[in-house]
N, C-alpha and C positions, 0 to 999 in steps of 0.2 A: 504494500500500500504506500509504503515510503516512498519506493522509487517512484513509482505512477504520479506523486504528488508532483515530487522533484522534476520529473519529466513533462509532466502538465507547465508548471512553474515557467522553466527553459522555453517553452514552445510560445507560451504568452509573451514573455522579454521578449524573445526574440520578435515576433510579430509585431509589438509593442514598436520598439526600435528601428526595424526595419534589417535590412541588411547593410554592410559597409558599402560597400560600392554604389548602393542605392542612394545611400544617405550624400557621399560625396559628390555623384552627380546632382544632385538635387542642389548642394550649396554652388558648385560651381556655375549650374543654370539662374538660382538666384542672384547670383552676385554680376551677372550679366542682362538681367532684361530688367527694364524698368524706361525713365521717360529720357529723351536726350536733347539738349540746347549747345550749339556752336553758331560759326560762320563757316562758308566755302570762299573761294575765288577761284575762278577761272583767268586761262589765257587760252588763244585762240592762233590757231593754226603752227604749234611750236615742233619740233621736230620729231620728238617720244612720241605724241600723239597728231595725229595731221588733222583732225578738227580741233576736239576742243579738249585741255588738259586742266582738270580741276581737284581739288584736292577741299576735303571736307574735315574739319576739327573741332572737337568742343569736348564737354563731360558729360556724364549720363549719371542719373541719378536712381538706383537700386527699386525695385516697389516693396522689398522688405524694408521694415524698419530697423535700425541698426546696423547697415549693411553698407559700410562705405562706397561709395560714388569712384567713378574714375573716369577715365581719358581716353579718347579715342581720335584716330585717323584715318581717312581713308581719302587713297590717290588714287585718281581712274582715266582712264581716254574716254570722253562721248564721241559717238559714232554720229553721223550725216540721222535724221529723223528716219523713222521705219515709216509705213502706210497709216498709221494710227498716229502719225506725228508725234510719236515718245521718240525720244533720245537715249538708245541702249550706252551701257557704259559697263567698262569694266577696267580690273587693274588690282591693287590689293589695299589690305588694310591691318593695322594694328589695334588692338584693342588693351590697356591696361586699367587690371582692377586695382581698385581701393587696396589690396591686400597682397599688391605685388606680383600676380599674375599676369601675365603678358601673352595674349591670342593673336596671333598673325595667319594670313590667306591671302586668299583671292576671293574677288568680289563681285559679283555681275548684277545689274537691275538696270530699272527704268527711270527718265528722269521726265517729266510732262511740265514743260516751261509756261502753262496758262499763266496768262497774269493777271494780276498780282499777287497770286500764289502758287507755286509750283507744287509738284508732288514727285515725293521718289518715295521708291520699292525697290528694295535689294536683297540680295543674300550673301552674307559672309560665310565664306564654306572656312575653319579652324583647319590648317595644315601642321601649325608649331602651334607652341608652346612653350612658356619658360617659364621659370617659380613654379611646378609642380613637379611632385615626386613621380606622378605618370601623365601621358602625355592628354591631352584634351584634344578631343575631336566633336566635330558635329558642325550645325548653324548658326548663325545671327542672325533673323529676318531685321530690317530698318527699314518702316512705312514713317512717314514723315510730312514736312512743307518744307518751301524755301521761301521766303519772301524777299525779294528782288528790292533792292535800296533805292536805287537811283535805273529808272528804263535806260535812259542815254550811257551809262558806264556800268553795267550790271557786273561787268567783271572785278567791280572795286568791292566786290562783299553783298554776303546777302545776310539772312538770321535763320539758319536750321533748328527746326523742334521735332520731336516724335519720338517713335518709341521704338525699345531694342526688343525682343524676344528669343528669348535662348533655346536650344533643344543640343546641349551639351552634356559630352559621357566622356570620363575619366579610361584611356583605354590601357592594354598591358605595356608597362615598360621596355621600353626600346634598348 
């Protein structure tokens, strides 16, 4: 009857808690999706990219609480508009968390220039990683605006807001 107890016991903690891997993915997703505010700027026709070369920067703030905020980049080529008048773009991105984590990739989405508000959709696909004991893989969905400063120099800055969403997994050490 001991054991049985015992054994009952173990099966609840465990349940209770979850699993390790489970629980580390789960803070590593937390500590990545929540709201995010920056600038971008563009240049236009430079040699890396032959239409437009832009690069997007700011912090993002956790939607747990407690959960330090961090920094991110992301530098991309836009492409000439598609039939639907989006602007694909791609190129890569760093993401650093509050807690020293460092996510780098590559990054593909859409950028929709209506104005006086734009819209981007993208996806950070996680290739590295630094500050973890194993490596991080997965996505960062970024649905977002841009609102454009000045129509006549739009390349002098605009004010990026929206939001990150994680679907990240701690995978086996390399």
């Amino acid at each position: 009857m001991r054991r049985t107890a015992s054994a009952l016991a173990i099966i609840i903690l465990a349940l209770a808690i979850g699993t390790p891997a489970a629980s580390a993915d789960a803070v590593v997703a937390r500590v990545t999706t929540g709201s995010f505010d920056g600038t971008s700027i563009y240049e236009l026709f430079v040699e890396e990219c032959p239409f437009v070369h832009q690069v997007f920067t700011g912090t993002y703030d956790p939607d747990r609480r407690g959960v330090r905020g961090g920094t991110y980049e992301v530098d991309v080529c836009v492409d000439q508009p598609n039939a639907d008048f989006n602007y694909p773009f791609s190129g890569g991105f760093e993401v650093v968390t509050g807690h020293g984590l460092s996510l780098t990739g590559t990054v593909t989405g859409l950028f929709n220039p209506n104005m006086p508000i734009a819209t981007i959709d993208a996806t950070l696909t996680v290739t590295g990683s630094h500050g973890s004991p194993r490596p991080v893989r997965g996505t960062i969905t970024i649905t977002g605006t841009s609102d454009q400063h000045d129509p006549e120099a739009p390349e002098s800055g605009s004010v990026d807001r929206g939001t990150f969403s994680a679907d990240l997994r701690r995978g086996a050490p390399t």
